[in-house]
GUROSE-274850 format. One line per field, with one value per atom (N, C-alpha, C): residue number from 1; x, y, z; atom name; residue in one letter. Coordinates in steps of 0.05 Angstrom, whole numbers, m for minus. Each point is the difference from the previous one (the first is absolute). Layout:
// GUROSE-274850
num <- (NUM ...)
X <- (X ...)
Y <- (Y ...)
Z <- (Z ...)
atomo <- (CA ...)
residuo <- (a ...)
This chain:
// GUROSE-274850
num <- (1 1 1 2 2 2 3 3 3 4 4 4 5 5 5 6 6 6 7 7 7 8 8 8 9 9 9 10 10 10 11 11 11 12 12 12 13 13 13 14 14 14 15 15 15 16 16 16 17 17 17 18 18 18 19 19 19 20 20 20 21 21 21 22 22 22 23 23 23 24 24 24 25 25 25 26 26 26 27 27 27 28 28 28 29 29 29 30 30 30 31 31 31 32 32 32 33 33 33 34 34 34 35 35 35 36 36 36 37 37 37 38 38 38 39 39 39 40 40 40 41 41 41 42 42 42 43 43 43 44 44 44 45 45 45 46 46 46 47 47 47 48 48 48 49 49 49 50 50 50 51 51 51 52 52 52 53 53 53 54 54 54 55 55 55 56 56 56 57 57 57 58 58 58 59 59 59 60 60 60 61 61 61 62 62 62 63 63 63 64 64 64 65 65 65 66 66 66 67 67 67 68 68 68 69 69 69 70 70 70 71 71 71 72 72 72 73 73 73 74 74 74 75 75 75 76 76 76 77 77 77 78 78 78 79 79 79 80 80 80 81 81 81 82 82 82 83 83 83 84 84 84 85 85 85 86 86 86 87 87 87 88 88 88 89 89 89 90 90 90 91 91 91 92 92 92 93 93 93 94 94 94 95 95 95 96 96 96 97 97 97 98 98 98 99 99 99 100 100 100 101 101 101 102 102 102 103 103 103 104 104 104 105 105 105 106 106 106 107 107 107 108 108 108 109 109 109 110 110 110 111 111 111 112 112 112 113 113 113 114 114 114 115 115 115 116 116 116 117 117 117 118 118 118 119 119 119 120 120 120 121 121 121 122 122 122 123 123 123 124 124 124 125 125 125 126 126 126 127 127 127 128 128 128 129 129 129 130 130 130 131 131 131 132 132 132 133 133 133 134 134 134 135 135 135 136 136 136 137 137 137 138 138 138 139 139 139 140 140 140 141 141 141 142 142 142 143 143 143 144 144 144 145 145 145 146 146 146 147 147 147 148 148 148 149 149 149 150 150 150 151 151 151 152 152 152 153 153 153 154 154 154 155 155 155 156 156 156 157 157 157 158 158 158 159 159 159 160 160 160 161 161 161 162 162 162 163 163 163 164 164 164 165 165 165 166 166 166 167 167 167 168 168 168 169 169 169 170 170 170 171 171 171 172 172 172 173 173 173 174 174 174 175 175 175 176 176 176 177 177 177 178 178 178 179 179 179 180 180 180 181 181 181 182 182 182 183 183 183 184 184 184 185 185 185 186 186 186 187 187 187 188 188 188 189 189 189 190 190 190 191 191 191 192 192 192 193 193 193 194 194 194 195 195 195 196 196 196 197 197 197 198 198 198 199 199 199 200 200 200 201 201 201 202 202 202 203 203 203 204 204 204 205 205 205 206 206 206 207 207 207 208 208 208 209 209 209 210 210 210 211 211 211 212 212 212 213 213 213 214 214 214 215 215 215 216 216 216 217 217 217 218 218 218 219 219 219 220 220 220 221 221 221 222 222 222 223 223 223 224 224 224 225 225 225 226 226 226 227 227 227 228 228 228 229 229 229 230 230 230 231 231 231 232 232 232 233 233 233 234 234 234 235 235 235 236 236 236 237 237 237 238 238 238 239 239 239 240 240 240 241 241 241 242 242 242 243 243 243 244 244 244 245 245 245 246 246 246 247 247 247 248 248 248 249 249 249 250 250 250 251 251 251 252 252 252 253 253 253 254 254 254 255 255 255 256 256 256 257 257 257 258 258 258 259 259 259 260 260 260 261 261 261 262 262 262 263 263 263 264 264 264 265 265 265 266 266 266 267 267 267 268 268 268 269 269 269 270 270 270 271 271 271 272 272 272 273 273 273 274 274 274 275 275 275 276 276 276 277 277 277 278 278 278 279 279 279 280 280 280 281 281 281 282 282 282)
X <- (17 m17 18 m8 18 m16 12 m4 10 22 30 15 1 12 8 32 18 11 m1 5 25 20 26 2 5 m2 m17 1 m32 m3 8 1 m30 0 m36 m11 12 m9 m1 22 m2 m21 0 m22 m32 m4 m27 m1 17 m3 0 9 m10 m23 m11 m18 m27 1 m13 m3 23 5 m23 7 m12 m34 m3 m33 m9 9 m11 5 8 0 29 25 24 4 20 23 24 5 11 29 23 35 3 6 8 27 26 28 11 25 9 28 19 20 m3 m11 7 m27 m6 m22 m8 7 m10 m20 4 m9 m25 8 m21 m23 13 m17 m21 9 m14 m24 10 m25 m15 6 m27 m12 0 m14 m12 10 m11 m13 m6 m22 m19 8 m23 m13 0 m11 m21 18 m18 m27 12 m21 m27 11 m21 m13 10 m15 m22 8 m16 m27 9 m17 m27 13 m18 m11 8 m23 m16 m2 m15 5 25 6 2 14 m1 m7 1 m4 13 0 17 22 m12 0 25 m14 12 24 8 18 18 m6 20 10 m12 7 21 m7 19 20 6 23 11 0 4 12 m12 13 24 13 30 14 25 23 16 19 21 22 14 28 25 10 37 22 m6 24 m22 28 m4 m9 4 m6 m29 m15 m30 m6 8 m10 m11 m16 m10 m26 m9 m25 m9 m15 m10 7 2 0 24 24 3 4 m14 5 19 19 20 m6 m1 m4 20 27 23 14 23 13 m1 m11 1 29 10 30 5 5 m1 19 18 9 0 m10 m18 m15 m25 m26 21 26 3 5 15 14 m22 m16 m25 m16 2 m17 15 26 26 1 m7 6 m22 m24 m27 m7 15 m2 12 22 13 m17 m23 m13 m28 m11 m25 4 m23 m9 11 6 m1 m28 m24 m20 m6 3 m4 11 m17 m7 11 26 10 m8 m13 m11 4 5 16 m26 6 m15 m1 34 16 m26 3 m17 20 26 10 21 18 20 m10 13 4 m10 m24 m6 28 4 13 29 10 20 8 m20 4 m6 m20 5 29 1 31 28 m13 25 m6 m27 m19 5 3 m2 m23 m16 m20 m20 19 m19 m31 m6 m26 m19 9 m26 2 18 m1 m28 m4 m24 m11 m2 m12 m21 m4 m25 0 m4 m2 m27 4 m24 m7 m12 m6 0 8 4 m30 m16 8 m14 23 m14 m22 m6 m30 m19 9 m33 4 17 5 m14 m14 m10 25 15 11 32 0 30 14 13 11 24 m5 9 17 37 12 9 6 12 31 16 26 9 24 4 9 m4 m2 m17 m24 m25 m18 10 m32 m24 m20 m28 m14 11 m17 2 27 12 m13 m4 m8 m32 m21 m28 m2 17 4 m4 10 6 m26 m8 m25 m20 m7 m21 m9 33 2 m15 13 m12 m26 m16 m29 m4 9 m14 5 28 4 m22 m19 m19 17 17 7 m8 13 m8 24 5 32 m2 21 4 33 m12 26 21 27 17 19 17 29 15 23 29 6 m8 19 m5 21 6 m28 6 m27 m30 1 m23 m13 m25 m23 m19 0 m4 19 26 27 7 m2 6 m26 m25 m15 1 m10 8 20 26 15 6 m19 m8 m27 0 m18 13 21 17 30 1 21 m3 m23 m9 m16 m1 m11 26 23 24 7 m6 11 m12 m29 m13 2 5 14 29 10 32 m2 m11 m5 m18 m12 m18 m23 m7 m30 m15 m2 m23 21 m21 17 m17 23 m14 m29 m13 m29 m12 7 m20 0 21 3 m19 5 m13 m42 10 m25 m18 13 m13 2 11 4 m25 m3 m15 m24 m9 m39 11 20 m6 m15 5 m12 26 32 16 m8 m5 m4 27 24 20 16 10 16 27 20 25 15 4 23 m17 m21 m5 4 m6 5 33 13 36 4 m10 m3 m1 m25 m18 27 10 6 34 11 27 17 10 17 15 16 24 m4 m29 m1 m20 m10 m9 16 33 21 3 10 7 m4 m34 m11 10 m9 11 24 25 19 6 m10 m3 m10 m26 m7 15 10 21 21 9 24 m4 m26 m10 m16 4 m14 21 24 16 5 m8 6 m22 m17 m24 m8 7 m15 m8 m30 m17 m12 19 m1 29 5 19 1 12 m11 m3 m13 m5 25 10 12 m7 m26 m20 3 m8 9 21 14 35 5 m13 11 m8 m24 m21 14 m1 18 26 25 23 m12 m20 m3 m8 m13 m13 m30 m8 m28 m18 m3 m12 m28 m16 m26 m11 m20 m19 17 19 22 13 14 23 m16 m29 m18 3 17 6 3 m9 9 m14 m22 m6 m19 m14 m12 14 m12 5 m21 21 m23 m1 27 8 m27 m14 m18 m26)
Y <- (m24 24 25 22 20 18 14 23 33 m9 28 1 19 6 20 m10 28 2 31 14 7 m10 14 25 15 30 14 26 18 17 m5 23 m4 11 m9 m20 m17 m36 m11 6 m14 13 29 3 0 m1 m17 m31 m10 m31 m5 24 1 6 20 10 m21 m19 m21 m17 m5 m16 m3 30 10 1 10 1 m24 m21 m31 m14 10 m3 m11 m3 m8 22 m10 11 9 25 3 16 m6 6 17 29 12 14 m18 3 9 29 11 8 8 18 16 17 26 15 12 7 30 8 18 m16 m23 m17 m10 m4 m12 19 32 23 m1 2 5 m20 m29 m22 7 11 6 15 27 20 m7 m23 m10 m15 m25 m19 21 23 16 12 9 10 m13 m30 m14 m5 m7 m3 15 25 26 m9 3 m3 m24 m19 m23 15 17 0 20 22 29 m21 m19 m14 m23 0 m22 m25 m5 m31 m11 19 m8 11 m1 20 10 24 13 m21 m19 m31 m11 m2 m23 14 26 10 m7 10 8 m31 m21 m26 m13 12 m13 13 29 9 m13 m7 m7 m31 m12 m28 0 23 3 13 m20 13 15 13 21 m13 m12 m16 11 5 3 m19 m21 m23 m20 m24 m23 m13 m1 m16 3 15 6 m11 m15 m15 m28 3 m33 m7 m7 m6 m33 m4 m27 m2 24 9 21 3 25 8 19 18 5 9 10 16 29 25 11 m2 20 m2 9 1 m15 m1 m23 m10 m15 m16 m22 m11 m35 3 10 m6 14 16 19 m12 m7 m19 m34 m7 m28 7 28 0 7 15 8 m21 m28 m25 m6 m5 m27 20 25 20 m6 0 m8 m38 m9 m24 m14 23 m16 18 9 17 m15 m14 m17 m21 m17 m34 m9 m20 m11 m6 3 7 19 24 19 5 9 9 22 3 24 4 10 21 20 0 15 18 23 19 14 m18 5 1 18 5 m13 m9 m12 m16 5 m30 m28 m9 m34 m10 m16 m5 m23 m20 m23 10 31 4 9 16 9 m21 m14 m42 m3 m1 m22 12 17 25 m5 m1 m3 m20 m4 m24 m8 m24 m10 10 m8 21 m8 m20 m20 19 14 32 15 7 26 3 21 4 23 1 31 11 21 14 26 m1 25 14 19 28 20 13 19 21 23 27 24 1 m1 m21 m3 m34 0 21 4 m3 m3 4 m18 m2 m20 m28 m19 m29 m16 m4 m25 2 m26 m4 m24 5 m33 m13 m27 m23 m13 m2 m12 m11 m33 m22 m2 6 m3 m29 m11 m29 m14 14 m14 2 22 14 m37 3 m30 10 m21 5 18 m9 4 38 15 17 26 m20 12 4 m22 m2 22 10 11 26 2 33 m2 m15 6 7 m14 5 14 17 22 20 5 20 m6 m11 m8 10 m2 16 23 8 26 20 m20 10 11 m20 7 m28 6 m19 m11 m24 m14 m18 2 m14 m13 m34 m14 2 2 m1 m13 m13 m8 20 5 17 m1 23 5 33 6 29 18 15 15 m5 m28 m18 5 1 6 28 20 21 25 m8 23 m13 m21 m12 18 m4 6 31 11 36 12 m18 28 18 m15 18 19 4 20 28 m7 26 5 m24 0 15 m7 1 30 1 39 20 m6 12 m7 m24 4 30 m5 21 35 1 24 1 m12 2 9 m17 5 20 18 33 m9 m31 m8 23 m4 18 4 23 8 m24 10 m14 1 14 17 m15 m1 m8 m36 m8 m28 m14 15 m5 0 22 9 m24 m10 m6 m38 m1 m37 3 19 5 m1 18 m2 m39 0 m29 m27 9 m17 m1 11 m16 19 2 21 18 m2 11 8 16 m2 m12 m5 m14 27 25 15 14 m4 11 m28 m18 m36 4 m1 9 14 30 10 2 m20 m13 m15 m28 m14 5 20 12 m8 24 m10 m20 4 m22 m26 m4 m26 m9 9 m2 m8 7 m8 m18 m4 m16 m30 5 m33 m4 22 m8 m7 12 m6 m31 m14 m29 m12 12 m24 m1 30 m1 m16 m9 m14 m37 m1 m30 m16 28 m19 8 m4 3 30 13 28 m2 m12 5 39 4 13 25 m30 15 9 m4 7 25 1 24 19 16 15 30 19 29 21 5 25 26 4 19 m3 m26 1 m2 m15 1 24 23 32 10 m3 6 m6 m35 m9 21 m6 14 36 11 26 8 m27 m1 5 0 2 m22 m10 m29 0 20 4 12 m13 20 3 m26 5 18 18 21 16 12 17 m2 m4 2 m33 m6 m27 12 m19 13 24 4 23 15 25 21 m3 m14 6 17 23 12 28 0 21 m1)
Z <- (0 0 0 m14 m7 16 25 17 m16 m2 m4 m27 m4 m31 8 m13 5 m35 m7 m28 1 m10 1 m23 0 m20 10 3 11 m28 m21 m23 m18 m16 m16 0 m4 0 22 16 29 20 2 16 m13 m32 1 8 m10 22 22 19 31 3 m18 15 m15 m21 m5 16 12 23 14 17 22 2 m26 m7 m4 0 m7 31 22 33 0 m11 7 11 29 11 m23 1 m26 12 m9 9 m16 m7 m27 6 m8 3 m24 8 m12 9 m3 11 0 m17 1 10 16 20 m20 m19 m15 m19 m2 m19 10 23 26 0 0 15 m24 m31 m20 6 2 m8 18 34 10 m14 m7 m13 m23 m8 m33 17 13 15 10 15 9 m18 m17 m25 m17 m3 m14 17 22 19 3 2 m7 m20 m19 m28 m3 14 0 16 31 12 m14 m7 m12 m25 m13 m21 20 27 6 m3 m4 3 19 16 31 14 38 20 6 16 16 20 10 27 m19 m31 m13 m11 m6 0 16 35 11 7 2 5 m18 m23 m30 3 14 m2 23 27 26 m13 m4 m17 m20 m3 m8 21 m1 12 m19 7 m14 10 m11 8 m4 3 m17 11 16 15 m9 m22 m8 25 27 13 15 m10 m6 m13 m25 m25 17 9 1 m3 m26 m2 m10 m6 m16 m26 m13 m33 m1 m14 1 m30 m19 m30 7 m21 m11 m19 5 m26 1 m3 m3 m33 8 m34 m11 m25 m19 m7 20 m8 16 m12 13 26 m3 26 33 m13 25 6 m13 7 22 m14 7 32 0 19 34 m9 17 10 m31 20 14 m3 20 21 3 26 20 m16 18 4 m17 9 22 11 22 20 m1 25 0 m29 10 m10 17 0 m31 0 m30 m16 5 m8 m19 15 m10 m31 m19 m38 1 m19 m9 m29 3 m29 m17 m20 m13 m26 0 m8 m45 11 m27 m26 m15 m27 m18 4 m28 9 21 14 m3 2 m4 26 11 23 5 m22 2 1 m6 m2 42 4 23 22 m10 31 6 m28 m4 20 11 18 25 15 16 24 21 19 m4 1 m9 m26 m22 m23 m1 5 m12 22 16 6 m2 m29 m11 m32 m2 m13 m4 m27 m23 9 11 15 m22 m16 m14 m8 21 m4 m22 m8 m19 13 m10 19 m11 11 25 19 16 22 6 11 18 m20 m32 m10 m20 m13 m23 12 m24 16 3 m29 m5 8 19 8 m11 m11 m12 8 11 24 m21 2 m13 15 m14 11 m13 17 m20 8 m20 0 25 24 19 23 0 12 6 25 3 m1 m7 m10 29 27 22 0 m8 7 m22 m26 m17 5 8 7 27 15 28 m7 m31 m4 m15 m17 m17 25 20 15 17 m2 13 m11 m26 m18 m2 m3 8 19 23 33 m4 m12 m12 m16 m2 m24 m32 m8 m27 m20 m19 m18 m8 14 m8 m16 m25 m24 4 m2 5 m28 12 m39 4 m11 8 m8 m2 12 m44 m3 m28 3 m25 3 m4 18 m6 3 17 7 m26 21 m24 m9 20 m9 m7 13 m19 m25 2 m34 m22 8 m5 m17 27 3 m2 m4 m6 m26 m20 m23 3 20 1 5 20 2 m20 m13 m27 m16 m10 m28 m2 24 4 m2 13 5 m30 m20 m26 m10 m4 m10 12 22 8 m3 m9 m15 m26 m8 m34 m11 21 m1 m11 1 m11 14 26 22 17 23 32 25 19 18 9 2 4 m17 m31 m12 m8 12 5 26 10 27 m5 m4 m11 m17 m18 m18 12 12 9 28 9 19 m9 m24 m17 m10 1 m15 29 24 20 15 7 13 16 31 20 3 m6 m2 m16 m17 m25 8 m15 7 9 m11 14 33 9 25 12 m4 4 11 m18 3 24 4 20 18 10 19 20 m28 16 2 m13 6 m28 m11 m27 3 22 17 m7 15 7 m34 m15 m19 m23 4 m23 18 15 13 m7 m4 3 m33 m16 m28 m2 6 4 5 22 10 m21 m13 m15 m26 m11 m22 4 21 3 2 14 6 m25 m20 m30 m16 9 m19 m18 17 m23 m23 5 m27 m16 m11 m10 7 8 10 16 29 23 5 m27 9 16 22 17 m8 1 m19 8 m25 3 22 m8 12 32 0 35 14 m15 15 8 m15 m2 15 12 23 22 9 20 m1 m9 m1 6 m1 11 24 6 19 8 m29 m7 10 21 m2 9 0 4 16 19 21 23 m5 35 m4 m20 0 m8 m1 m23 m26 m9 m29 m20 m16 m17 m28 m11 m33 14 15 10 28 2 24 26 22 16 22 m10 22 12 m22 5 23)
atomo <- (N CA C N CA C N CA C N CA C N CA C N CA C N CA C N CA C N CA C N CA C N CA C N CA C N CA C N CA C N CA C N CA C N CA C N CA C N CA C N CA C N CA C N CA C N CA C N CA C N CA C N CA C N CA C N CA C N CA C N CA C N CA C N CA C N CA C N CA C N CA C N CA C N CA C N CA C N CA C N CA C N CA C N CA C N CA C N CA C N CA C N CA C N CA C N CA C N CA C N CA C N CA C N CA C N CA C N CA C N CA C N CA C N CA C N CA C N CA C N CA C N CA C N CA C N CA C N CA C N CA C N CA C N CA C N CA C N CA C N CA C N CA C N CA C N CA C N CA C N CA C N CA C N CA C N CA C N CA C N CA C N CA C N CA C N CA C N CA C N CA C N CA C N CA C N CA C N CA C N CA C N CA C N CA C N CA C N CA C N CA C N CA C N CA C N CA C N CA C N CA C N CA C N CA C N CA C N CA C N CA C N CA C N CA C N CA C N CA C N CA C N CA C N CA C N CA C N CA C N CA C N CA C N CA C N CA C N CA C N CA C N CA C N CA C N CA C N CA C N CA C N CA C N CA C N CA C N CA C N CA C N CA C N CA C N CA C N CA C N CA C N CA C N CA C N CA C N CA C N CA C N CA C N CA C N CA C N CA C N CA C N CA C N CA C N CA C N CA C N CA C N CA C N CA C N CA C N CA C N CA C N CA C N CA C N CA C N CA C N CA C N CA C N CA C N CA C N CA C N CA C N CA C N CA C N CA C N CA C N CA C N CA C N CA C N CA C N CA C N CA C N CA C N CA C N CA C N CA C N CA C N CA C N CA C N CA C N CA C N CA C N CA C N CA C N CA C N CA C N CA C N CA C N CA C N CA C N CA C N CA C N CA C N CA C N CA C N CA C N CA C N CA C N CA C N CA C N CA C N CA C N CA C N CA C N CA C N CA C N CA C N CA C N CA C N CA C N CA C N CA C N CA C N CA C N CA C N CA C N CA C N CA C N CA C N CA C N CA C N CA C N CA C N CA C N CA C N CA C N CA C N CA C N CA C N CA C N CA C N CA C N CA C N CA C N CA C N CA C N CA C N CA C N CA C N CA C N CA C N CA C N CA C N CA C N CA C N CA C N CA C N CA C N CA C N CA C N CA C N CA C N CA C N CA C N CA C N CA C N CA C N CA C N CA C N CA C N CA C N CA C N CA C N CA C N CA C N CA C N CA C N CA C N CA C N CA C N CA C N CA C N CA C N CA C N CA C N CA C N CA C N CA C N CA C)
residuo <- (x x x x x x x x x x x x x x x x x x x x x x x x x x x x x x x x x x x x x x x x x x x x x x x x x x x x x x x x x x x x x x x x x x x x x x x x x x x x x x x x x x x x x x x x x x x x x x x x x x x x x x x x x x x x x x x x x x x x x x x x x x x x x x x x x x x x x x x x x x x x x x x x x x x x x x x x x x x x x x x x x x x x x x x x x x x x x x x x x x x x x x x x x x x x x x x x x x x x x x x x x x x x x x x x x x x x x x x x x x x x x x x x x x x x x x x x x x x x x x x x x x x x x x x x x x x x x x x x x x x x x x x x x x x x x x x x x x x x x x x x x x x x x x x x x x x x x x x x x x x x x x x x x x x x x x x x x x x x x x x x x x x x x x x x x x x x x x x x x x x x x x x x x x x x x x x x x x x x x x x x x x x x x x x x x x x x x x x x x x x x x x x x x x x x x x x x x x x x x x x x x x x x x x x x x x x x x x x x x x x x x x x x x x x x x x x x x x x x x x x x x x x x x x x x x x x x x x x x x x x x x x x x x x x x x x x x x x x x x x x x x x x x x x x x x x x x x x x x x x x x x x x x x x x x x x x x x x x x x x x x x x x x x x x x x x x x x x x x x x x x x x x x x x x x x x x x x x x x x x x x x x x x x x x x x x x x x x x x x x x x x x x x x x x x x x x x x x x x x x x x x x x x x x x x x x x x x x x x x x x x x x x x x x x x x x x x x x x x x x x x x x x x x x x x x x x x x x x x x x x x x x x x x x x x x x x x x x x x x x x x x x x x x x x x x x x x x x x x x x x x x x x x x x x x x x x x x x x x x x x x x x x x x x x x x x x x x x x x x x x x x x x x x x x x x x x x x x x x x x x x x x x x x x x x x x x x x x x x x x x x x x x x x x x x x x x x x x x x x x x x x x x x x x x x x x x x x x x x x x x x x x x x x x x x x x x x x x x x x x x x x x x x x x)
């Protein structure tokens, strides 16, 4: 039985998965170092919170309870839950090194989960003290509202570890889709021509961003791809391309965009710095 979930990262991803957590009745850990990072996710959990409340989703009661059910951590030796995510830098060996740190602090039980949008689940076990409970927990940003989380089994994920996380996400109230461990699972393989193939056409002066957006948006996507970019940080948006350009061999057609490398390298990377393909300093 899963009581406690501790989120390692407090940055966009990590603190909507706390505060998912939290709203679904888990005891929820939300660990960070850096206590500026910490300070933000409260104000971003409080907020959302609000927002839920002034549309009537919740109560005032149910507010203040869902916030009271997270801790603010910054000492690994806080990390002890039943479950613990992993939302930090997308690099294998940061993620390897954060499980083998928390695995000498909990039970051998305990499911380390990994958040990664494009790493190798089977690459990052294989580093792991007990890999066969390590396992793909990957969220859609933003956590708190997106349904679908998709449960990867990498080549050494046991069935029990992998069923543990699916059923979670169920109490979670999401909608978990089982996949095995290839690049880019199944929805970055998918999508990442949505934000490619837009960055071609704003290279090549087909259209501007505005009217890209614009126009994928009357088509039914609730988001256009360059506020999408934005949203979820230029950084981490090459990034995953980047992974998957490398894990398919350099295809093509996962090439990563000029357009954004240029962004990243400026520092353009979206709503976190004000600035990416739009201004949000105003």
């Amino acid at each position: 039985m899963i009581h406690t979930i501790c989120v390692i990262g407090a940055g966009t991803m990590g603190s909507g998965i706390a505060q998912t957590a939290a709203q679904t009745g888990f005891y929820t850990l939300l660990f960070d170092i850096n206590t500026e990072v910490l300070e933000k996710a409260k104000t971003s959990i409080q907020k959302s919170l609000q927002y839920m409340l002034d549309k009537g989703k919740i109560s005032a009661e149910e507010k203040d309870s869902i916030f009271q059910r997270i801790k603010f951590v910054t000492d690994t030796n806080d990390c002890i839950a039943d479950v613990i995510i992993e939302a930090i830098v997308e690099k294998v060996d940061a993620k390897v090194a954060i499980f083998n740190q928390l695995a000498e602090l909990n039970h051998s039980e305990v499911i380390f989960a990994s958040n990664t949008s494009s790493l190798s689940i089977s690459e990052i076990q294989a580093k792991v003290v007990q890999p066969q409970r390590v396992v793909g927990m990957h969220f859609f940003n933003p956590a708190q509202v997106m349904k679908l989380v998709e449960v990867v089994k990498g080549s050494q994920t046991s069935d029990a570890a992998a069923q543990t996380i699916y059923d979670l996400c169920l109490q979670m109230k999401k909608m978990p889709v089982m996949c095995k461990d290839a690049p880019g699972f199944i929805v970055n393989r998918v999508a990442r021509h949505y934000y490619l193939e837009a960055m071609k056409l704003l290279e090549a002066g087909v259209a501007g961003v505005e009217d890209i957006d614009e126009l994928l948006e009357a088509s039914g996507f609730k988001m256009g791809p360059f506020k999408l970019m934005d949203l979820i940080g230029n950084d981490v948006n090459l990034a995953v391309s980047q992974s998957l350009y490398d894990a398919c061999s350099r295809a093509e057609r996962f090439k990563p965009s000029p357009v954004q490398m240029d962004k990243v390298a400026k520092g353009e990377l979206g709503k976190k710095t004000k600035k990416g393909f739009y201004d949000y300093s105003g």
